[in-house]
N, C-alpha and C positions, 0 to 999 in steps of 0.2 A: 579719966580719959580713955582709959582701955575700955571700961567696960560700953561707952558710948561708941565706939568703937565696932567692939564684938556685935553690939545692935543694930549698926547699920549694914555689917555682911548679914546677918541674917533674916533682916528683912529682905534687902537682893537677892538671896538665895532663895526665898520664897516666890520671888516672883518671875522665876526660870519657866518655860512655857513645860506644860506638860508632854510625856510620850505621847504619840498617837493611841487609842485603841481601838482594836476591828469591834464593830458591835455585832452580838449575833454569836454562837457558837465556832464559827470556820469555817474554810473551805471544805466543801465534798469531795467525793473521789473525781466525780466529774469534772471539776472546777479544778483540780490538782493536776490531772490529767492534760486538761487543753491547754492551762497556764505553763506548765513544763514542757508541750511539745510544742507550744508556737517561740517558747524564749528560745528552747534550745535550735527550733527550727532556723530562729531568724539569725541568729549571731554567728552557727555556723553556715549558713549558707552565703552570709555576709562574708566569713574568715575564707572560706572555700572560694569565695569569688573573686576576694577581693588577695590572698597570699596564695591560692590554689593548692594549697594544701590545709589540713587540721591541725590545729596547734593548741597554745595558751588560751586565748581566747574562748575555745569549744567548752576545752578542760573546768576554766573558772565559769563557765557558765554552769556547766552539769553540777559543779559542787553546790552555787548558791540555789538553784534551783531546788535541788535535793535538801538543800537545810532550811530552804522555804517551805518546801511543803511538809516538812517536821515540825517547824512553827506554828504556822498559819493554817493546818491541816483540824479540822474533829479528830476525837476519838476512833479510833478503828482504820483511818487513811494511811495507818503506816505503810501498809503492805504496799498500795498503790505507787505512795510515795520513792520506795525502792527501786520497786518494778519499773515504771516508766521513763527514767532518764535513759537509761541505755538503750532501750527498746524506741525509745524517738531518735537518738542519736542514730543509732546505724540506719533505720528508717530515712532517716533523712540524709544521710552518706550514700546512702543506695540510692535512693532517687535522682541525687547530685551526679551519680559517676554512670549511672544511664544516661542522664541526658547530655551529657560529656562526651562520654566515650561509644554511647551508642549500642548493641549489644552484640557486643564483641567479646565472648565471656573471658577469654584468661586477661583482658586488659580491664574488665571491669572487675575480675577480683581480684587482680593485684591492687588497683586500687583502693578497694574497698577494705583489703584488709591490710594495706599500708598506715589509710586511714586513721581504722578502731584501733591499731597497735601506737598511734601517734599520742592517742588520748585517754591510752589504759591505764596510765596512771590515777586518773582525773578520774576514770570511771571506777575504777580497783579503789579509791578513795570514798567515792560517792555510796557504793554499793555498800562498803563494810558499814559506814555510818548507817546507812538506809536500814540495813538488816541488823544491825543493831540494836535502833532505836524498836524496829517494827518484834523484835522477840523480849524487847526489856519493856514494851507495853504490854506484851501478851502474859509474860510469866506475872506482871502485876495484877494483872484481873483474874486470876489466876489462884480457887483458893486454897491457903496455905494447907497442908500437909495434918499439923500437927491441931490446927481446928479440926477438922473433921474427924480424926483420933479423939480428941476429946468430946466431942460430941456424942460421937458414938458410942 
């Protein structure tokens, strides 16, 4: 009885639908690039319009986005992958608090860096991972030490 049993989870378990797979090598820098600065564009300017300030929201955006493009990325896209969350982020803080406030400079940088200090965490997070990943891919291609000693 058992073991008729154990045969019919294992057939069921077999017929669990599979993961998705991206076919194809990955996204480019290109393609890391736009995908990171319209997600981070649109949720914060959503969070900013709609709470008027930057929050939660910005924060979990910039992280997934950054461990997207650590996934979904080719070979060599780390670097890009780091770089561009925070560099769209205030990019698009700044744009938000000109067209706000108008250019009015000491109210648009208080703003502005009320802002980036709301979701340094989120970035101070994003960043270490980012530049993590992008120097533990580099030291891997990277060749070893004690081959080229013995080669030599």
């Amino acid at each position: 009885m058992a073991s008729s049993q154990n045969n019919a989870r294992s057939k069921a378990n077999l017929k669990l639908p599979k993961k998705p797979v991206l076919p194809g090598p990955g996204l480019k820098k290109e393609g890391i690039v736009f995908l990171q600065s319209v997600a981070i564009a649109l949720f914060t300017f959503a969070e900013l319009f709609i709470r008027n300030g930057a929050g939660v929201v910005s924060g979990l955006v910039i992280l997934l986005v950054t461990y997207g493009g650590v996934q979904y990325g080719r070979t060599g896209t780390r670097y890009v992958t780091a770089v561009t969350p925070p560099l769209a982020y205030a990019a698009t803080v700044l744009f938000y608090t000109l067209m706000t406030d108008g250019v009015r400079i000491s109210k648009v940088g208080v703003d502005f860096i009320s802002s980036l200090a709301s979701v340094a965490p989120y970035l101070l997070a994003a960043s270490i991972y980012g530049w993590y990943q992008f120097l533990n891919e580099k030291a891997k291609n990277r060749p070893s030490k004690r081959k080229a000693q013995a080669t030599a």
